[in-house]
Residue frames relative to the residue before (quaternion, step in Angstrom):
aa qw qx qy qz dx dy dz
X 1.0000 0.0000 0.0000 0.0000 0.00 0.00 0.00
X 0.3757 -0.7032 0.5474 0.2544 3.36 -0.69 0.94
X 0.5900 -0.6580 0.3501 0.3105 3.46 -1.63 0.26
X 0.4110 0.7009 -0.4328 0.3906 3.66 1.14 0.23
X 0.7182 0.5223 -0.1684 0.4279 3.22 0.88 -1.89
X 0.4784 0.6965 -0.1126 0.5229 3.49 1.51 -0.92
X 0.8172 0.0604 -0.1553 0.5518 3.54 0.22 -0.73
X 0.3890 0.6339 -0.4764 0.4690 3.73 1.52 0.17
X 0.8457 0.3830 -0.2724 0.2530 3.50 0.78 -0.84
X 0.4161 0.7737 -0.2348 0.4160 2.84 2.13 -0.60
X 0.7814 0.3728 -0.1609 0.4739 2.98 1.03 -1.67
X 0.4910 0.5736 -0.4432 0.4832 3.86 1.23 -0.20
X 0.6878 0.5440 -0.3136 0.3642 3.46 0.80 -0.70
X 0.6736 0.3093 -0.2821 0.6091 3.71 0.97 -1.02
X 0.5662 0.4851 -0.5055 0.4343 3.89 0.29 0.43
X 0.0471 -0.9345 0.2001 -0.2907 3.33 0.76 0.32
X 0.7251 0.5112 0.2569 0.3832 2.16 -0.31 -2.32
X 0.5493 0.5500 -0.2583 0.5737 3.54 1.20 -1.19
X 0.9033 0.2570 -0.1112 0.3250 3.25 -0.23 -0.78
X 0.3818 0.6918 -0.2129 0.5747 3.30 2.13 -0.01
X 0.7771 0.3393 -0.1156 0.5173 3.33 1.06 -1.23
X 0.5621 0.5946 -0.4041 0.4088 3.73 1.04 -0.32
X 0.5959 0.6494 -0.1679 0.4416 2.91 1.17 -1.79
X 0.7046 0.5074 -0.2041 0.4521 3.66 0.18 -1.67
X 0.8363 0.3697 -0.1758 0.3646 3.32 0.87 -0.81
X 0.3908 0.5235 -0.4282 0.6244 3.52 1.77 0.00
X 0.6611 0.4411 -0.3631 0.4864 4.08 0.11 -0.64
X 0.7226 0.3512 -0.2660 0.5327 3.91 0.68 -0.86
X 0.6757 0.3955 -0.3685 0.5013 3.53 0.83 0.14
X 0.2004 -0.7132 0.5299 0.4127 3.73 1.50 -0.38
X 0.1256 0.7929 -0.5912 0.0772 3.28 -0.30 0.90
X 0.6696 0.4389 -0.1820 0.5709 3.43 1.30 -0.52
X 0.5912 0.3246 -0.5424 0.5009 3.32 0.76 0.69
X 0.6434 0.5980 -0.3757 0.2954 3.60 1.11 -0.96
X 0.7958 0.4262 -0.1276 0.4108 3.30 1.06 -1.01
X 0.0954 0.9399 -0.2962 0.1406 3.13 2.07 0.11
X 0.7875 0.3370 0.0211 0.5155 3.31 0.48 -2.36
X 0.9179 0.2701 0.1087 0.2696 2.62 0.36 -1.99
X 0.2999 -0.8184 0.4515 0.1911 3.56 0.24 0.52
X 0.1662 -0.9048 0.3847 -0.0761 3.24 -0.72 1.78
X 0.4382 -0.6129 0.4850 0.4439 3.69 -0.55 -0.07
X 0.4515 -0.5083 0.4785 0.5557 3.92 -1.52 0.19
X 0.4794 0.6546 -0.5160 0.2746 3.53 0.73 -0.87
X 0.6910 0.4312 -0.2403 0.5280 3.91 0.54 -2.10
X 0.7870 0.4150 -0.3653 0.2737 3.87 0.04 -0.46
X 0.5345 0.5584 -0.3176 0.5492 3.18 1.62 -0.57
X 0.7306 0.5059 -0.2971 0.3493 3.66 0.52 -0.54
X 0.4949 0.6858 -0.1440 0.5138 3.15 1.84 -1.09
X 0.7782 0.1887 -0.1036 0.5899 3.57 0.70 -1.40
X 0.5655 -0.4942 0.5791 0.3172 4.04 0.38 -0.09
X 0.5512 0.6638 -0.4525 0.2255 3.85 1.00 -0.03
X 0.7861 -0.2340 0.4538 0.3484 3.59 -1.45 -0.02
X 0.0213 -0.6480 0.7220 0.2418 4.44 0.20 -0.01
X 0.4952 0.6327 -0.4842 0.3463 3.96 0.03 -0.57
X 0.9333 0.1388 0.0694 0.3239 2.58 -0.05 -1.83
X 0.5014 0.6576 -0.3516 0.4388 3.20 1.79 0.27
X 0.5317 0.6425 -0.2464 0.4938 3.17 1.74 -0.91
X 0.6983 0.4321 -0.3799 0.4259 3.96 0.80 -0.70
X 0.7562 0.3470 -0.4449 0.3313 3.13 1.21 -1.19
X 0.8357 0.4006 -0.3594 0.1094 3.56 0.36 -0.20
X 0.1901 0.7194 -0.4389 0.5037 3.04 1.92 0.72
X 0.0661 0.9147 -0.1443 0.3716 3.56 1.52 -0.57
X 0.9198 0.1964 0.2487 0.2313 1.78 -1.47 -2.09
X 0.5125 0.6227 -0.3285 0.4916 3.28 1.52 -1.12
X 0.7849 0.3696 -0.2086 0.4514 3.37 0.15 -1.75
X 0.6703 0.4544 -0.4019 0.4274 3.62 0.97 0.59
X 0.3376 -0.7326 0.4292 0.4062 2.83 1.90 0.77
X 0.4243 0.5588 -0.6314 0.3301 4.36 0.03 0.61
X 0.7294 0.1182 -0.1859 0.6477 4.04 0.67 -0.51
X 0.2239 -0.6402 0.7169 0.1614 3.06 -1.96 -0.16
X 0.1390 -0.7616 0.6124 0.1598 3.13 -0.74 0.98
X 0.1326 0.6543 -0.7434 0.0400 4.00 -1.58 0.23
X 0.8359 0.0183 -0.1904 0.5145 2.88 -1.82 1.39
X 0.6095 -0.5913 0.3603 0.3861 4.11 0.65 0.71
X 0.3724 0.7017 -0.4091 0.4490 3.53 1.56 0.87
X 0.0690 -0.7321 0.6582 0.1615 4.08 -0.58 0.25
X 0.1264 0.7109 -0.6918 -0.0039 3.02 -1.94 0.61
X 0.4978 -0.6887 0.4097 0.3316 3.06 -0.75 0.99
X 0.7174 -0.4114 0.2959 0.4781 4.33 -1.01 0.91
X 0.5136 -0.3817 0.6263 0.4453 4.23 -1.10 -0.29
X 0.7856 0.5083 -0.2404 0.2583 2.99 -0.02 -2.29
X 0.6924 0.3838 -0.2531 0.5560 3.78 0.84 -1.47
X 0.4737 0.5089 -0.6567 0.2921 4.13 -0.07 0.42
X 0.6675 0.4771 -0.4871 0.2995 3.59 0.20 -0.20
X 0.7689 0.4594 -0.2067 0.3938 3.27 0.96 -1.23
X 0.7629 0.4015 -0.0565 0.5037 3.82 1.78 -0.91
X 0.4700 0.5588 -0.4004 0.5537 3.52 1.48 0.58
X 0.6475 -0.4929 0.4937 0.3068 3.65 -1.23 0.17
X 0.7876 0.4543 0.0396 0.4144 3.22 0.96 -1.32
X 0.5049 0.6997 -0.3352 0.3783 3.19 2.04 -0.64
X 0.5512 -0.6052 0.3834 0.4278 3.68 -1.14 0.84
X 0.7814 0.5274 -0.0390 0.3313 3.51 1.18 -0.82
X 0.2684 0.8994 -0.3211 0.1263 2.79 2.27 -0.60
X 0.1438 0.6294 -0.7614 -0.0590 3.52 -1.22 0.19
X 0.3266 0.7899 -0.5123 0.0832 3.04 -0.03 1.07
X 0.4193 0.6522 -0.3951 0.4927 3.08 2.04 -0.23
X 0.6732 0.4476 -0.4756 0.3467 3.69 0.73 -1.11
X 0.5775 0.4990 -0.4970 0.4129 3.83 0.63 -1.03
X 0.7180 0.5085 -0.3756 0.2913 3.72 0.14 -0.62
X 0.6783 0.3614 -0.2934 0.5685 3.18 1.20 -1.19
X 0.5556 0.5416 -0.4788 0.4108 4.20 0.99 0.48
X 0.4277 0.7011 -0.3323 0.4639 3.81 1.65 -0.36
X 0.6228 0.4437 -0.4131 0.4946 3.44 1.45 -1.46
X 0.7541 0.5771 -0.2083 0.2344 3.42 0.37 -1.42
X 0.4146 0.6987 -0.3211 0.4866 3.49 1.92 0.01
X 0.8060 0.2927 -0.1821 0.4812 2.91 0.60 -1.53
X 0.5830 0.6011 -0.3810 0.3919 3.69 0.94 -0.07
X 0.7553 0.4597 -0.2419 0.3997 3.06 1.14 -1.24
X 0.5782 0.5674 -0.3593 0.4633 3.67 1.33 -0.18
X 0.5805 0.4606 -0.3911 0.5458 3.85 1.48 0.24
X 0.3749 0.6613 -0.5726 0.3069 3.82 1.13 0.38
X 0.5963 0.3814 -0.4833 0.5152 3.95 0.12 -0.31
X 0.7568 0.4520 -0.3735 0.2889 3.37 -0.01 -0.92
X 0.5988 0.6091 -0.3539 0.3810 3.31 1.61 -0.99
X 0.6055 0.6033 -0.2396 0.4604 3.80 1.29 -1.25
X 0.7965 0.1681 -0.2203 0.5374 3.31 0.67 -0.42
X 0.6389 -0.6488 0.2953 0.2892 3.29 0.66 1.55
X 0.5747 0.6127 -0.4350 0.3241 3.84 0.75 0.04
X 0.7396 0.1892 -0.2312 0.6032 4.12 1.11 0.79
X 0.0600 -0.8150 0.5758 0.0235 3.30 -0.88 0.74
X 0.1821 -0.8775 0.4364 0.0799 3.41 -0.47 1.46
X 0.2044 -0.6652 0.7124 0.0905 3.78 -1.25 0.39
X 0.7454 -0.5252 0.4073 0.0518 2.65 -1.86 1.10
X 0.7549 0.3155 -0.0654 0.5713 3.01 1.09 -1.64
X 0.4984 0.6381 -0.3326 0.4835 4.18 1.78 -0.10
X 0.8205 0.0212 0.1521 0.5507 3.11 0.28 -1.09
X 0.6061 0.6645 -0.3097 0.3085 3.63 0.88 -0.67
X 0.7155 -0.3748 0.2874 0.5147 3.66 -0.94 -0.43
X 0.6629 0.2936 -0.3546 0.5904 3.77 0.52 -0.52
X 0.4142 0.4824 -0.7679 0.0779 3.60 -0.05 0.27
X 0.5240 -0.6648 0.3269 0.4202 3.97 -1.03 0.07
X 0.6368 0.2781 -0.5720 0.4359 4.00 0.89 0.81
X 0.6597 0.3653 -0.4744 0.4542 3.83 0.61 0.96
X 0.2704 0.8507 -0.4048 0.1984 3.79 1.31 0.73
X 0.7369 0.4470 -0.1898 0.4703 2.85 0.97 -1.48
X 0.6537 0.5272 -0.2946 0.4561 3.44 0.75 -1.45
X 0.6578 0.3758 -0.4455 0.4771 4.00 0.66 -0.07
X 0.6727 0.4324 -0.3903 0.4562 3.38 0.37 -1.02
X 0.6674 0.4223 -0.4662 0.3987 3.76 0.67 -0.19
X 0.6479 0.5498 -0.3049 0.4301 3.87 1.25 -1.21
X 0.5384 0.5873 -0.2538 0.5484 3.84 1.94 -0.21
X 0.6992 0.4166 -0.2465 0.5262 3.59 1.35 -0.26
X 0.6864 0.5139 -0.3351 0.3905 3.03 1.47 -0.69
X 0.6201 0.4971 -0.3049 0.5247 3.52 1.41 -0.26
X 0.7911 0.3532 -0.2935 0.4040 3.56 0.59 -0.64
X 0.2571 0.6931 -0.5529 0.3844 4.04 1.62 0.13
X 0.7809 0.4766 -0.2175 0.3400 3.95 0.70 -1.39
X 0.7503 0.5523 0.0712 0.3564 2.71 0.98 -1.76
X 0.5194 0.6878 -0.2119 0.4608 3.70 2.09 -0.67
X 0.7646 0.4090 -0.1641 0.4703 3.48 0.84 -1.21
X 0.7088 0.3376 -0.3799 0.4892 3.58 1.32 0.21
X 0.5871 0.4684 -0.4568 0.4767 3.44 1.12 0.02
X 0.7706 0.2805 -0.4263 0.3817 3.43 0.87 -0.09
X 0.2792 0.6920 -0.4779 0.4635 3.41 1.12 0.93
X 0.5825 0.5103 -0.1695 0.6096 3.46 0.89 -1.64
X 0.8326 0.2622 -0.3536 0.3361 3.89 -0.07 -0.56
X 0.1928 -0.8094 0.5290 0.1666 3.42 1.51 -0.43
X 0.0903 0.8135 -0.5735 -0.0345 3.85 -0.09 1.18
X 0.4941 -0.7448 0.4386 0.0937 3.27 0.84 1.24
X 0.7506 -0.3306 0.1772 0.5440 3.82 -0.23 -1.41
X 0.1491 0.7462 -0.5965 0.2554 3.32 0.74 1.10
X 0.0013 -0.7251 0.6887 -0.0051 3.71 -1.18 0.50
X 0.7087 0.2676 -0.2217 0.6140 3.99 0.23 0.20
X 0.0023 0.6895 -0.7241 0.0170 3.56 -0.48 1.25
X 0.3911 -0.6534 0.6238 0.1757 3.74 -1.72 0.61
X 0.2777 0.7881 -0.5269 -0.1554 3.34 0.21 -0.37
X 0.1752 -0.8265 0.5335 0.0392 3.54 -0.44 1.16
X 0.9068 -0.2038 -0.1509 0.3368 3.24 -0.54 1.89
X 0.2083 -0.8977 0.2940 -0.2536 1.88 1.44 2.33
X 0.3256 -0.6857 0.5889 0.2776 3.84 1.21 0.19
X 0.8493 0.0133 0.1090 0.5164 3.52 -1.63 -1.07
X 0.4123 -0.4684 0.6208 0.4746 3.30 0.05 -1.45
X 0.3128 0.7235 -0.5901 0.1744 3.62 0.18 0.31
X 0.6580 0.4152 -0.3357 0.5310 4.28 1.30 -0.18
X 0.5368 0.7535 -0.2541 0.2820 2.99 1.33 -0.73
X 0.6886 0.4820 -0.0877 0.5347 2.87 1.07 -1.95
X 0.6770 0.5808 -0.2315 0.3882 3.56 0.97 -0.95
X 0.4298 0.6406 -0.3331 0.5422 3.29 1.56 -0.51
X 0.7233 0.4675 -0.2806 0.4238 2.92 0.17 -1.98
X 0.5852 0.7012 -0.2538 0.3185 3.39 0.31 -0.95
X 0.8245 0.1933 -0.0422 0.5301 3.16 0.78 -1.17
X 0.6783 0.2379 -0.1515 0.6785 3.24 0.88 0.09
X 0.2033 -0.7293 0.6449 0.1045 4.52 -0.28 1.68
X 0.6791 0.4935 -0.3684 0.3994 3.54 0.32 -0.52
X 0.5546 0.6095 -0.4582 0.3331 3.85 0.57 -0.71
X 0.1775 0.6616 -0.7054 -0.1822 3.68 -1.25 -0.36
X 0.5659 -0.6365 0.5189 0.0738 3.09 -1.74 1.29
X 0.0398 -0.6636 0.7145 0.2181 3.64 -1.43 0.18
X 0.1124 -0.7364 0.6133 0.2626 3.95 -0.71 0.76
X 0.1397 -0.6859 0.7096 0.0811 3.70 -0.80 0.81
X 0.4551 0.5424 -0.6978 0.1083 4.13 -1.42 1.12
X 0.7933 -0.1085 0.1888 0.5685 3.52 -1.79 -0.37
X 0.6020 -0.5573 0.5137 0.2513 3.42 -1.58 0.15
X 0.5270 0.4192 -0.3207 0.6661 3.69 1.42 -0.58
X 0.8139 0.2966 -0.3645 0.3417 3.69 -0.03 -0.15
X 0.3799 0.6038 -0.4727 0.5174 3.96 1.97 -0.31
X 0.7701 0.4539 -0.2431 0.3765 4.01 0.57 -0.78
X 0.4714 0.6465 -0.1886 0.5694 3.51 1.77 0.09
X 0.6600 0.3656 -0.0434 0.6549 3.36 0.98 -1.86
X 0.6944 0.3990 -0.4057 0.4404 3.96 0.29 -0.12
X 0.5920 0.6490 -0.3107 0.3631 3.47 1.37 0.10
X 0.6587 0.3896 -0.1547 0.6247 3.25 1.66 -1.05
X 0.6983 0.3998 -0.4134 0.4262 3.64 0.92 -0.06
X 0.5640 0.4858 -0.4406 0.5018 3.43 0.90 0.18
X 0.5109 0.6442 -0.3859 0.4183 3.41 1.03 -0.81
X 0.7072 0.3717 -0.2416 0.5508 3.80 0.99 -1.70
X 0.4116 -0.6010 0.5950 0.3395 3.68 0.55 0.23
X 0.6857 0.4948 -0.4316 0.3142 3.56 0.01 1.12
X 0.3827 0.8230 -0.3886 0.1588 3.32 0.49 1.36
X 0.2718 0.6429 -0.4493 0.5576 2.96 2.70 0.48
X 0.8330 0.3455 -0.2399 0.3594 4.01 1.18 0.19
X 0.7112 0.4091 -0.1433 0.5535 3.25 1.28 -0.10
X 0.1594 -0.8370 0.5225 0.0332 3.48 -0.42 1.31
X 0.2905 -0.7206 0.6149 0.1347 3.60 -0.64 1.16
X 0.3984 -0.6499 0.6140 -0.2050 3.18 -1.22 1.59
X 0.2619 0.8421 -0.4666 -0.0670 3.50 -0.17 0.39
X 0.2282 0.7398 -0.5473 0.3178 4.48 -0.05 0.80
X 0.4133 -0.5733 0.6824 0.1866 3.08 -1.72 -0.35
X 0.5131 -0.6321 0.5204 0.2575 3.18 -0.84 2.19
X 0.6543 0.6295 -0.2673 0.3228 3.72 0.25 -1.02
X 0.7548 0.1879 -0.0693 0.6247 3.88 0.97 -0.95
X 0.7830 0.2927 -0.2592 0.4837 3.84 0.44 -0.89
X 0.6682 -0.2373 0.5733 0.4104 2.99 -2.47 0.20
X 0.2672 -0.5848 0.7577 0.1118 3.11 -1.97 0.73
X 0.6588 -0.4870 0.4469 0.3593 3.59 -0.83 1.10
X 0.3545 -0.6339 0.6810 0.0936 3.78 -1.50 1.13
X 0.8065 0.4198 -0.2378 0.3418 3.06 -1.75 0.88
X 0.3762 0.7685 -0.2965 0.4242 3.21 1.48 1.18
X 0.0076 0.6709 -0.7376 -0.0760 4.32 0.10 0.29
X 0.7419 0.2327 -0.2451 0.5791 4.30 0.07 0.66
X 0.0477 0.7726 -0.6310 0.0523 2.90 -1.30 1.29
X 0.0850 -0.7674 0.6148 0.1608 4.14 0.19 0.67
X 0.2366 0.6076 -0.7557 -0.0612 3.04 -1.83 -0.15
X 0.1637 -0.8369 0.5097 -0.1134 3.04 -0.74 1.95
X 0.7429 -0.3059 0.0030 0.5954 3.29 -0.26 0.94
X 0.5348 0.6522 -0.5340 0.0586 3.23 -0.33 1.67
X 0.4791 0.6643 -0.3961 0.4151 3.17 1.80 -0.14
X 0.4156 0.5935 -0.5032 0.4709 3.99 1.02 0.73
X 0.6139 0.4700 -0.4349 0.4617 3.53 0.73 -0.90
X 0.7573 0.5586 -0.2662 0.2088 3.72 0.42 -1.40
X 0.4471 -0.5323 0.5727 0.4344 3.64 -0.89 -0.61
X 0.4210 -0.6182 0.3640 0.5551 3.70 -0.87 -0.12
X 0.6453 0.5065 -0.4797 0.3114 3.89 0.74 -0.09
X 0.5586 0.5169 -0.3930 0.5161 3.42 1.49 -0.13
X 0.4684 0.6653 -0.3717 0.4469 3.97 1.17 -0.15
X 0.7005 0.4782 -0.2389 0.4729 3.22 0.53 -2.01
X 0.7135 0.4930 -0.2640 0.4220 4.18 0.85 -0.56
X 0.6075 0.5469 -0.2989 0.4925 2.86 1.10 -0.64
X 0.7584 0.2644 -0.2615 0.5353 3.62 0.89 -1.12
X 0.4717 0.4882 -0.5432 0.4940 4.06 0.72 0.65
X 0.7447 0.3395 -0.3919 0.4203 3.61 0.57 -0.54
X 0.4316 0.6379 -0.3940 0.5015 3.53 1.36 -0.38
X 0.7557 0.3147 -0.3402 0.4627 4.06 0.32 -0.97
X 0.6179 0.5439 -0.4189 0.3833 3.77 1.00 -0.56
X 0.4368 0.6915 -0.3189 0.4789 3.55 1.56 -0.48
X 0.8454 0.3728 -0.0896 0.3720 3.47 0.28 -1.46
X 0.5336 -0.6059 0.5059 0.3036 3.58 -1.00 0.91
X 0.6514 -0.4743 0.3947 0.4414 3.66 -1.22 0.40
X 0.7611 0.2856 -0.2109 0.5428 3.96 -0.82 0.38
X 0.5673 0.5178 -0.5467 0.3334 3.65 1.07 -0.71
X 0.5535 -0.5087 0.5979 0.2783 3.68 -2.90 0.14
X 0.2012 -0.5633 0.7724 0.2134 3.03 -1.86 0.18
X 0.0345 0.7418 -0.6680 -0.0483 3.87 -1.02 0.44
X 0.0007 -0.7977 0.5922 0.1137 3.46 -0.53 1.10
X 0.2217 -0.8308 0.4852 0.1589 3.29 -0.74 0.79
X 0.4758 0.7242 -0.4148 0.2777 3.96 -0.41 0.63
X 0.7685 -0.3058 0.2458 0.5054 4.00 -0.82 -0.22
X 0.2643 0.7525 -0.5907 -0.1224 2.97 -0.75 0.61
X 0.4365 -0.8507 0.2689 0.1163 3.36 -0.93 1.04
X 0.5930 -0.5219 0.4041 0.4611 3.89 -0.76 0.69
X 0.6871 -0.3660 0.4948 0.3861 3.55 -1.56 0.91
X 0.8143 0.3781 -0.2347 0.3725 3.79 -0.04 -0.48
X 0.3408 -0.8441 0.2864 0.2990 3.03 1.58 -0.47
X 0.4001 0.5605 -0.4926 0.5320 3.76 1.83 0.30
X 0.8476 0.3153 -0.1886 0.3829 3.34 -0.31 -0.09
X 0.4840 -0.0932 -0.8681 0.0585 1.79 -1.60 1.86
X 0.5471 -0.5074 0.3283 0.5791 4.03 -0.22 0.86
X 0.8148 0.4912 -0.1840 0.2469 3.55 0.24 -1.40
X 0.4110 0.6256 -0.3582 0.5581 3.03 2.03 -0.07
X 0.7100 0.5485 -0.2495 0.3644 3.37 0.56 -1.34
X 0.5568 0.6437 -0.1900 0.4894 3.23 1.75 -0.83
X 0.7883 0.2863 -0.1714 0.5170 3.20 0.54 -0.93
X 0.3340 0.6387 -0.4960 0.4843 3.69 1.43 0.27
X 0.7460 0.5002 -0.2491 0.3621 3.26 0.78 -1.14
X 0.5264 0.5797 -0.3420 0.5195 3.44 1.45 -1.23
X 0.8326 0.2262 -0.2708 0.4269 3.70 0.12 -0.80
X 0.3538 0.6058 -0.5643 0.4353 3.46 0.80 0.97
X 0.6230 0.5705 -0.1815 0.5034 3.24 1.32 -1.35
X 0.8369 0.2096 -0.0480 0.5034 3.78 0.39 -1.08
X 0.7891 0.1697 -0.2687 0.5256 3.57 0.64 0.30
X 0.5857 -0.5140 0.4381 0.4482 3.66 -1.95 0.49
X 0.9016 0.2899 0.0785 0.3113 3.86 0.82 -0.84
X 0.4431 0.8028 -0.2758 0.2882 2.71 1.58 -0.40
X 0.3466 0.8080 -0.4761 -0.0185 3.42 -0.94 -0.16
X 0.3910 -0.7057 0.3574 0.4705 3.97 -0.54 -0.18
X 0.4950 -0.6885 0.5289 0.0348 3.59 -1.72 0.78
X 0.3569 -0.8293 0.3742 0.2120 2.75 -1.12 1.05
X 0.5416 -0.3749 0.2104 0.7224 4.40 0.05 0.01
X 0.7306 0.4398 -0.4034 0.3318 3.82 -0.01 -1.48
X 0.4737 0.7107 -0.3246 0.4065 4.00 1.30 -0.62
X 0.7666 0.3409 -0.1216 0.5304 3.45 0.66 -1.67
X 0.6394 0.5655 -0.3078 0.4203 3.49 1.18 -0.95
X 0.6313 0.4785 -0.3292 0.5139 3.60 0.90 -0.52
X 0.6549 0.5127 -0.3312 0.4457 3.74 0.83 -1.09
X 0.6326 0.6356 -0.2000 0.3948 3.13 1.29 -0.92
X 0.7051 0.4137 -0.0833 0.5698 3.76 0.95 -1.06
X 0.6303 0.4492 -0.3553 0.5241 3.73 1.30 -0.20
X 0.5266 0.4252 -0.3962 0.6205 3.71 1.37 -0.59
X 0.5452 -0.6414 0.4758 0.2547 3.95 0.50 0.22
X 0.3618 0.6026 -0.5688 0.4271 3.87 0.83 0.99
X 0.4045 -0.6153 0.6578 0.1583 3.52 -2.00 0.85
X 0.9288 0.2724 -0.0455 0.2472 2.79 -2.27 -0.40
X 0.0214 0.8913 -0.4314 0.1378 3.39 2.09 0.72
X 0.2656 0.7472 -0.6056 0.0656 4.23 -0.74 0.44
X 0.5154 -0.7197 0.4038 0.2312 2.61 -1.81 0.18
X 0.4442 -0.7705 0.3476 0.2971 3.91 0.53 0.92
X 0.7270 -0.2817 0.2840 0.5581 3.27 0.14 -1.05
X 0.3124 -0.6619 0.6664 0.1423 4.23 -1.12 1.12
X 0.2016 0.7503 -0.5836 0.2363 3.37 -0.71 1.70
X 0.7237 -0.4393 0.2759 0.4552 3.38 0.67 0.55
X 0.7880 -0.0540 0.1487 0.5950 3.57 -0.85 -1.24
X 0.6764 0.2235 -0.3304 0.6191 4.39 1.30 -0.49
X 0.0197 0.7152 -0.6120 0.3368 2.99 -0.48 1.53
X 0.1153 -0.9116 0.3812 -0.1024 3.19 -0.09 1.36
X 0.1275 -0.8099 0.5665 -0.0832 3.48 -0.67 1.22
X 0.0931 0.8025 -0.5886 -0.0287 4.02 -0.83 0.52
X 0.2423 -0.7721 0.5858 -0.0458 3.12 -1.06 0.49
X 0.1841 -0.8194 0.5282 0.1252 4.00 -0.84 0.11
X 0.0485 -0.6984 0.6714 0.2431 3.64 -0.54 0.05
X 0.5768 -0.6934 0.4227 0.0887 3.21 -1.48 1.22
């Protein structure tokens, strides 16, 4: 490869961003609900939102040439095609993830500062649970795991489980999916208390709260509810350190009936740790959004795992972010 083509790609890559930031910012301005139906002037949208006309006019002129609005007769509207996925209301919406990617903008632009030790970030400070980026994660956390739930609980096969844990269980979006797959189970959801009031919304929604008990603490300081033959933990041992891991999975085995599972679902990384790229990526996100976090490799979780005093530790299935781990208490 010659050297032109080479720094052509380099430099296509950090431009990016460009289009990352246009985008992010039509979704923080709700432009795509505003412009949904009806097809406005910049003049009517700028008045509406208190914006800049200047500078509202570039960004959604924009937007156009991201084919996301159309503009005619100096009128925007957001595409037909993109209302499901870019409305509030769309059946498909990811709009919660773009929002809960807005957090990760401003986090990820404190990574230099973070490496050279001059800022220290926190989950609950700046991070995804702070509480004016709560909602918009737990929703951008449903929007990925609606797809992604019914094969990982395919992959775990809970056979004759009846008492699932799911520890920081977000909405319930594994929860329900259990249930699903398996009428006989009932569920205990154990997160924060601002998110137990989130997650009691969609389980009433599934008409299924004669089955799912709402738990409310922090995996991190409290007892986890007793009396469990299932134990999930979906993407959470990224947020943690590994000494905040090894506790988590001791309070996880005090949780579980003799013979009962842990299944952690989440990255797990190659002996070398480069691989999977996107792991490595999101190593970085939780540099950005937590005091400790980071992702792990099997022999990592497997040790944390066998010191909290679980057996017969494997690895289920290598799948990126559903990455699967089990365990047994004896």
């Amino acid at each position: 490869m010659n050297e032109k083509p080479m720094a052509e790609t380099i430099l296509n890559s950090v431009r990016g961003f460009m289009v990352s930031r246009v985008i992010l910012s039509g979704a923080e301005l709700d432009l795509f609900n505003l412009l949904d139906r009806n097809p406005l002037s910049a003049e009517e949208v700028a008045k509406t939102k208190g914006a800049n006309l200047r500078a509202l006019t570039i960004l959604l002129d924009a937007l156009c040439a991201l084919d996301i609005l159309q503009k005619e007769a100096g009128r925007y509207q957001l595409q037909g095609s993109l209302a499901p996925v870019l409305t509030s209301s769309g059946p498909e919406t990811v709009l919660p993830m773009i929002l809960h990617l807005e957090t990760l903008w401003h986090n990820w632009s404190q990574i230099t500062n973070i490496v050279a030790g001059e800022w220290t970030p926190g989950v609950e400070k700046t991070g995804a649970l702070a509480p004016g980026n709560r909602r918009a994660f737990i929703g951008a956390m449903h929007v990925v795991g609606a797809k992604t739930a019914p094969q990982v609980v395919a992959a775990v096969n809970p056979g004759n489980a009846r008492r699932l844990l799911d520890v920081g269980g977000a909405s319930g979006t594994y929860t329900l999916a259990f249930l699903a797959a398996e009428p006989r189970m009932q569920a205990t959801l154990f997160d924060l208390p601002p998110v137990i009031e989130i997650a009691r919304e969609r389980i009433e929604k599934a008409g299924c709260t004669e089955r799912v008990t709402l738990v409310p603490g922090d995996f991190n300081s409290d007892p986890l509810p007793a009396g469990h033959d299932l134990a999930l933990l979906s993407a959470i041992i990224h947020q943690n350190s590994p000494e905040q891991n090894r506790l988590l999975y001791q309070r996880v085995f005090e949780a579980l009936e003799p013979g009962g599972r842990i299944v952690i679902r989440d990255y797990v990384m190659s002996p070398d740790r480069t691989e999977p790229r996107s792991g490595t990526l999101f190593a970085v996100n939780m540099l950005a959004g937590t005091e400790g976090g980071n992702t792990y490799t099997f022999e990592e979780i497997k040790e944390g795992l066998t010191t909290a005093g679980f057996t017969a530790i494997r690895l289920l299935q290598v799948q990126e972010m559903s990455s699967l781990v089990e365990g047994f208490k004896p």
